[in-house]
C-alpha positions as CSV (number, residue, x, y, z in Angstrom):
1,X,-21.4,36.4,6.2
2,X,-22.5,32.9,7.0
3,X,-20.0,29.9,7.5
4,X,-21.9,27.7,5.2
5,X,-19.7,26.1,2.7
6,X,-21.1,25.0,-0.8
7,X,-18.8,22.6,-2.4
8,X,-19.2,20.9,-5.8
9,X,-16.7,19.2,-7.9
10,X,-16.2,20.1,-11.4
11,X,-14.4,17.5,-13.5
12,X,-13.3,17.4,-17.3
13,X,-11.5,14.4,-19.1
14,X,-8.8,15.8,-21.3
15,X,-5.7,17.2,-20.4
16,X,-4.9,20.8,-20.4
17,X,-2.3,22.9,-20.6
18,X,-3.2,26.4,-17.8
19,X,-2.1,29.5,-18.6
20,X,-1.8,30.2,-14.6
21,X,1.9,30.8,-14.5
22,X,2.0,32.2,-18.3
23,X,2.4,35.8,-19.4
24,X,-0.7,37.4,-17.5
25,X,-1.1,40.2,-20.0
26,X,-1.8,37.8,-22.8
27,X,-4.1,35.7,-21.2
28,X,-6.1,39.2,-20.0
29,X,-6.2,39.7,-24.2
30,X,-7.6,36.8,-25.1
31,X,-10.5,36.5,-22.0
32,X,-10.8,40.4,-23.2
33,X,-12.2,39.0,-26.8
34,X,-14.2,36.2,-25.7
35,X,-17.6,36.5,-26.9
36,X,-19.3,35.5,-23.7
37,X,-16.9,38.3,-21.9
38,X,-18.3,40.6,-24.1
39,X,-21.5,39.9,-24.3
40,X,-22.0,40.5,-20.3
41,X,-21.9,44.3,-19.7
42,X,-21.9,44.0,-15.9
43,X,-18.4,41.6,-15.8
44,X,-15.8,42.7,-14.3
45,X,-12.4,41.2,-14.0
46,X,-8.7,41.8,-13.3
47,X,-5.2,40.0,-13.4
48,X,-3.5,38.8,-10.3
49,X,0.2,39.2,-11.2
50,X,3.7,38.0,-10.0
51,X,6.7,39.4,-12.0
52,X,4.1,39.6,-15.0
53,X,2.8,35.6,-14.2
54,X,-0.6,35.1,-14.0
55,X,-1.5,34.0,-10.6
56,X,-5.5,34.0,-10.4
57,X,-8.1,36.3,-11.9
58,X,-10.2,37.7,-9.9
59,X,-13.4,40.2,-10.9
60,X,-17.4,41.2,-9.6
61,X,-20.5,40.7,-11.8
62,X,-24.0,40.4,-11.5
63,X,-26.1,37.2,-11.5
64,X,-27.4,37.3,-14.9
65,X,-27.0,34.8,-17.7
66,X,-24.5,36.6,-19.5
67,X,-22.0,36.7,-16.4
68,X,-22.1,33.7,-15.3
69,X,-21.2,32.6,-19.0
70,X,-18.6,35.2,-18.4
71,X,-17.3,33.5,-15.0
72,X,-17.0,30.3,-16.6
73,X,-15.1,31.5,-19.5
74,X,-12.8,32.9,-17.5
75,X,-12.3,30.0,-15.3
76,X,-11.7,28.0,-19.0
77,X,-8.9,30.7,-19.7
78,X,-6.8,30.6,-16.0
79,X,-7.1,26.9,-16.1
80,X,-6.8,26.2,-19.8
81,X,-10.0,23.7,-19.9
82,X,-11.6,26.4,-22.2
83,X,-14.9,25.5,-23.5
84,X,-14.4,22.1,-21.6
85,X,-14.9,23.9,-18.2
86,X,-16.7,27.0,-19.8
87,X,-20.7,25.0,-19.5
88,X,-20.0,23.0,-16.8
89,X,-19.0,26.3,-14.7
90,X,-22.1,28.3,-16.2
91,X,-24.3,25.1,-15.9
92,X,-23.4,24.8,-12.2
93,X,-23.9,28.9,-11.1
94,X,-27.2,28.4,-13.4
95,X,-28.4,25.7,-11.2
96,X,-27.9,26.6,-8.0
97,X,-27.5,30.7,-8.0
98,X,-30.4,30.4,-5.5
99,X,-28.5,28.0,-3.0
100,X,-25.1,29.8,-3.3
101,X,-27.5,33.0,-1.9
102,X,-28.1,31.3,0.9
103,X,-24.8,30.2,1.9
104,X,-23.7,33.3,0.7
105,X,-20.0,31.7,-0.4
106,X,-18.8,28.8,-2.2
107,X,-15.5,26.9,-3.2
108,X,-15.8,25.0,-5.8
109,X,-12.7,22.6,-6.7
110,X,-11.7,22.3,-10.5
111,X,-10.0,19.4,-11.5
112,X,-8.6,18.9,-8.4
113,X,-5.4,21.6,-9.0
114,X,-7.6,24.9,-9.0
115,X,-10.1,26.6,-6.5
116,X,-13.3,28.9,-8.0
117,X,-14.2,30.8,-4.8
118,X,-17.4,32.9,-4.6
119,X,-18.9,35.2,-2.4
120,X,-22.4,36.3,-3.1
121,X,-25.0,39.1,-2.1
122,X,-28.5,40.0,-2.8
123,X,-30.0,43.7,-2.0
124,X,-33.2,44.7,-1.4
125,X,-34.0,44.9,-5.2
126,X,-32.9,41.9,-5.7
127,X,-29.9,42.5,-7.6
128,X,-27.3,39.2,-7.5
129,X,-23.3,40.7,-6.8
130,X,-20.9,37.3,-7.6
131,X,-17.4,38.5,-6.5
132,X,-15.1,35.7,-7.6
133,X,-11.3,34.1,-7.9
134,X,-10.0,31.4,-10.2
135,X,-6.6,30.2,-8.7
136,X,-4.3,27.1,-8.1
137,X,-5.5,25.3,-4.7
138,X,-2.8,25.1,-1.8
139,X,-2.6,23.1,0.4
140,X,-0.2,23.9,3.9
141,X,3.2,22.4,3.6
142,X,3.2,21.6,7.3
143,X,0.5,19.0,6.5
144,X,3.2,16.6,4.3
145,X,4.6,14.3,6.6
146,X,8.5,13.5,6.3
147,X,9.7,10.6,4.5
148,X,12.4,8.5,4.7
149,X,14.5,9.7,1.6
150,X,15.1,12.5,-0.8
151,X,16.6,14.1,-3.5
152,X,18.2,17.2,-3.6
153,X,18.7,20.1,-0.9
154,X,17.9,19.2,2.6
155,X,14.2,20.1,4.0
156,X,15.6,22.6,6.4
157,X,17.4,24.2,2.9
158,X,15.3,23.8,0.2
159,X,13.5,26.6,-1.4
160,X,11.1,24.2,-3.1
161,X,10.1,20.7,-2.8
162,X,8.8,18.5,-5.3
163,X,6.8,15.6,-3.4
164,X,5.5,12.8,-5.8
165,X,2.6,10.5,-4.4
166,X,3.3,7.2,-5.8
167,X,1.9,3.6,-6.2
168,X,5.0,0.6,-7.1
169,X,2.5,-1.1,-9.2
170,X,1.1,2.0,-10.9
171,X,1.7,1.6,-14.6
172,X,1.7,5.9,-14.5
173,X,4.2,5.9,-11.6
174,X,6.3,3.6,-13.5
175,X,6.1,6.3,-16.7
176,X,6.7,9.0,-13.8
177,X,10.0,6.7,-12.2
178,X,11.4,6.1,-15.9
179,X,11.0,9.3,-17.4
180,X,9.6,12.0,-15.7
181,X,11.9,11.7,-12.4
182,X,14.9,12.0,-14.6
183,X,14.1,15.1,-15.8
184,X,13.6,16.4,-12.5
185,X,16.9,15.0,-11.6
186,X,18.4,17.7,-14.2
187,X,16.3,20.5,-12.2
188,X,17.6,18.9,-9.2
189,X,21.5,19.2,-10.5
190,X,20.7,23.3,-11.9
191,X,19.3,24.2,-8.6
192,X,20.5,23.5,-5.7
193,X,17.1,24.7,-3.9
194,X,15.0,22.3,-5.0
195,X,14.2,18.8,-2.9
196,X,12.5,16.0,-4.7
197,X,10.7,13.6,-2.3
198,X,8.6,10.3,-2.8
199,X,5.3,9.5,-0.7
200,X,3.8,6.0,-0.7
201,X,0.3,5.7,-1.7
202,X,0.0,2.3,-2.3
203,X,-3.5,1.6,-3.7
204,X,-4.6,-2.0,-2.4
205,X,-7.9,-2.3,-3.4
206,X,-6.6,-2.0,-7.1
207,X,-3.0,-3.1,-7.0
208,X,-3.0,-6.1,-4.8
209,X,1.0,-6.2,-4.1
210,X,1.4,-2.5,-4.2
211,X,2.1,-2.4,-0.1
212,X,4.9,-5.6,-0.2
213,X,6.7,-3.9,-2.8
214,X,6.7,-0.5,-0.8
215,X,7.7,-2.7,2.2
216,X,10.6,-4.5,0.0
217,X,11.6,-1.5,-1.4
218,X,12.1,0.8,2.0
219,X,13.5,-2.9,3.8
220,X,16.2,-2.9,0.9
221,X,17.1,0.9,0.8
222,X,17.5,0.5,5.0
223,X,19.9,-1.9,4.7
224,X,21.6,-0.6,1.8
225,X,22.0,3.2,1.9
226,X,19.8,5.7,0.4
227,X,21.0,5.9,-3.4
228,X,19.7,1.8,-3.3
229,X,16.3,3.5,-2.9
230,X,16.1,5.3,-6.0
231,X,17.7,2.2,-8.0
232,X,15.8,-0.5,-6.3
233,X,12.6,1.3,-7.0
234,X,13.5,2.0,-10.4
235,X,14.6,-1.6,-10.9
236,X,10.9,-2.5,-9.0
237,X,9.2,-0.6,-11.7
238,X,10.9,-2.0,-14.8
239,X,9.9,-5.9,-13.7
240,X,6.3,-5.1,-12.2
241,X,5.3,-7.6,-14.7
242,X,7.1,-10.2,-13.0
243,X,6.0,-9.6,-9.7
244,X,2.8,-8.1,-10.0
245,X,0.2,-11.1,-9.4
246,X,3.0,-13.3,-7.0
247,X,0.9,-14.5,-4.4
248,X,3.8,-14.1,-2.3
249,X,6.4,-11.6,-3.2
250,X,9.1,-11.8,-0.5
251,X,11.2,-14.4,-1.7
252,X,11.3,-12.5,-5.3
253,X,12.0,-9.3,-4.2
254,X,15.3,-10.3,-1.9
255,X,16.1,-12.1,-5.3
256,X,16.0,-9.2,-7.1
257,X,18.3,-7.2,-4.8
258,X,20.8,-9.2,-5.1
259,X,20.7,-9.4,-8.9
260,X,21.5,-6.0,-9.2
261,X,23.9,-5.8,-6.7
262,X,22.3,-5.1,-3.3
263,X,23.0,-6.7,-0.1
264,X,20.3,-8.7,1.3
265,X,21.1,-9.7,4.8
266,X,18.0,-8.5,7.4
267,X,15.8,-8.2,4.4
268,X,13.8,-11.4,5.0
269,X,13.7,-9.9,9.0
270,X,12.1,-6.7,7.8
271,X,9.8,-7.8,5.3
272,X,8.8,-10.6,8.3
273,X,8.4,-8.3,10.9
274,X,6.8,-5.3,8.4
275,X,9.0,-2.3,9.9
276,X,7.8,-0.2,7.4
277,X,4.1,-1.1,7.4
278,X,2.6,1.5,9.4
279,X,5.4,4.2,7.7
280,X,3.5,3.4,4.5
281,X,-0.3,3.3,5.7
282,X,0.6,6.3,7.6
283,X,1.5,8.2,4.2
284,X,-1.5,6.8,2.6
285,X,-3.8,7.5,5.1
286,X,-2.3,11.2,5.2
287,X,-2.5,11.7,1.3
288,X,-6.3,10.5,1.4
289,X,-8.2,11.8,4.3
290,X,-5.9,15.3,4.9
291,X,-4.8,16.5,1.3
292,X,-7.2,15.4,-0.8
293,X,-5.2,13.2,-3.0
294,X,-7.5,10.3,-4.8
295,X,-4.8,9.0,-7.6
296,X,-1.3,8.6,-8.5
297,X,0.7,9.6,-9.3
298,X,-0.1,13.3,-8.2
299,X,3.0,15.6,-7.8
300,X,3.3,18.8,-6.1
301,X,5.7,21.8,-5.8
302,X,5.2,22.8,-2.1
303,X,1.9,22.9,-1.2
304,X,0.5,23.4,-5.2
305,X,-0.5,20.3,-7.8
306,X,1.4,20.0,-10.8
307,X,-1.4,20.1,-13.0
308,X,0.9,18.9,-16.0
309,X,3.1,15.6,-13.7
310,X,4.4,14.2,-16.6
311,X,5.7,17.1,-18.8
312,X,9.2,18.8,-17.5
313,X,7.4,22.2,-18.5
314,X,5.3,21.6,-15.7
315,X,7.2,21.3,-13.8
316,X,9.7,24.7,-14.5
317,X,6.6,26.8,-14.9
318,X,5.4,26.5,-11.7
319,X,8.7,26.4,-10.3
320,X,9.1,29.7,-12.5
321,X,6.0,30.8,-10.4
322,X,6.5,29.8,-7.0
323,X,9.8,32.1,-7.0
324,X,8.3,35.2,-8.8
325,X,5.4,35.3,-5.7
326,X,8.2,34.4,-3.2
327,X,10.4,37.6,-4.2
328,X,7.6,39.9,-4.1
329,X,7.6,42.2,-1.1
């Protein structure tokens, strides 16, 4: 087989709710009865299971127009696009079946969270075989970098981490601080094998002060302890509008430590002499050119997106998945 790698991204706007992690065997009805499934004589697929959780579906077809409907309205059920991702997936095997010969295997990322991988074969005859997977993309956990502070079990001791990748002046991360992350927080308190960790991805070219407050913020929680992280960052979010278009920003931010309660001394020295600058551009740097991340915020449990951040759900369903595969022999 060659090495060649074809790589297209595939990108719907609505949200969707994927029935990866659901009951497998009712998702396998449902694709079952799908006209384009049925319609395609040659399509073959089956149900990759944990504990009865639908993991990826997997299956073989030929290259004809009724499969490759077929592959894309099974990457519609395991993702929970539907239709949405149904004709862009058929459009895109349509398009270039006769490139995807050559190369003889694709990955194709969907949305981001999932990963259509294809592997593809032409006889003498010139009959097309498309073996194919729909699953949740992964990325290694050994390529998150540590942070500073955390929530929950210890990294040598936690079954699961949750890592979000955040932006202080992120009207979303705010939503995600406010009322997300306290939901977490009960997961945290019911499971003592689950670590909740933030990463900075400060987006400057958008948010001009989204790098001072990260500063301010890890300048504050080093002189105060690491509960004043979690406060001060929740207190950062709920006055963004103050602080958001400062020209300067030090002078506010020490101000608003010590409203709330904070000690101050060695702030101004950090926030001078940027001790946490290249801890920050590091993180970023990390979550854009190694793991693919291109917004915020963007959450993951271990090395798998949270395709639904801001729903607990989300959340406990993957979590829910995560430990079914882990427990399998």
């Amino acid at each position: 087989m060659k090495k060649t790698m074809l790589t297209m991204l595939l990108l719907v706007l609505s949200v969707a709710s994927a029935r990866i992690g659901l009951e497998a065997e009712a998702v396998e009805a449902e694709l079952a009865a799908d006209e384009a499934v049925v319609a395609a004589a040659t399509f073959g697929y089956e149900a990759v299971t944990y504990d009865g959780l639908l993991f990826a579906l997997q299956g073989s077809s030929d290259g004809s127009p009724e499969s490759l409907a077929a592959i894309g309205a099974a990457v519609g059920y395991a993702t929970g696009f539907g239709e949405q991702i149904q004709g862009p997936v058929e459009s895109f095997l349509t398009a270039n079946l006769a490139d995807l010969l050559v190369a003889e295997r694709a990955v194709v990322p969907v949305e981001g969270s999932y990963l259509l991988e294809l592997e593809l074969a032409e006889d003498e005859a010139g009959l097309v075989t498309i073996d194919w997977s729909i699953a949740l993309a992964e990325i290694d956990t050994g390529m998150f970098l540590p942070v500073n502070y955390a929530l929950g079990a210890d990294a040598a001791d936690a079954r699961l981490v949750i890592r979000e990748f955040g932006d202080l002046q992120c009207p979303h991360c705010r939503n995600f601080a406010l009322e997300v992350l306290p939901e977490i927080r009960e997961l945290l308190a019911e499971d003592d094998g689950l670590r909740f960790e933030f990463h900075h991805m400060p987006l400057v070219t958008i948010h001009a002060n989204a790098i001072p407050a990260a500063e301010a913020l890890e300048c504050v929680a080093g002189v105060n302890g690491e509960d004043s992280f979690w406060t001060f960052s929740d207190t950062i979010f709920e006055r963004m509008q103050a602080w958001a278009a400062l020209p300067e920003t030090a002078g506010y931010f020490i101000s608003l430590a010590s409203e709330v309660g904070l000690e101050t001394e060695g702030v101004a020295e950090c926030l001078e002499e940027r001790e946490y600058l290249d801890y920050i551009r590091a993180s970023y740097d990390n979550a854009v050119n190694f793991l693919g991340v291109t917004g915020t915020p963007t959450t993951f449990i271990d090395g798998i997106r949270v395709t639904r951040w801001n729903q607990a759900a989300g959340y406990e369903e993957l979590i829910r998945l995560l430990d079914a595969r882990s427990s399998q022999p």
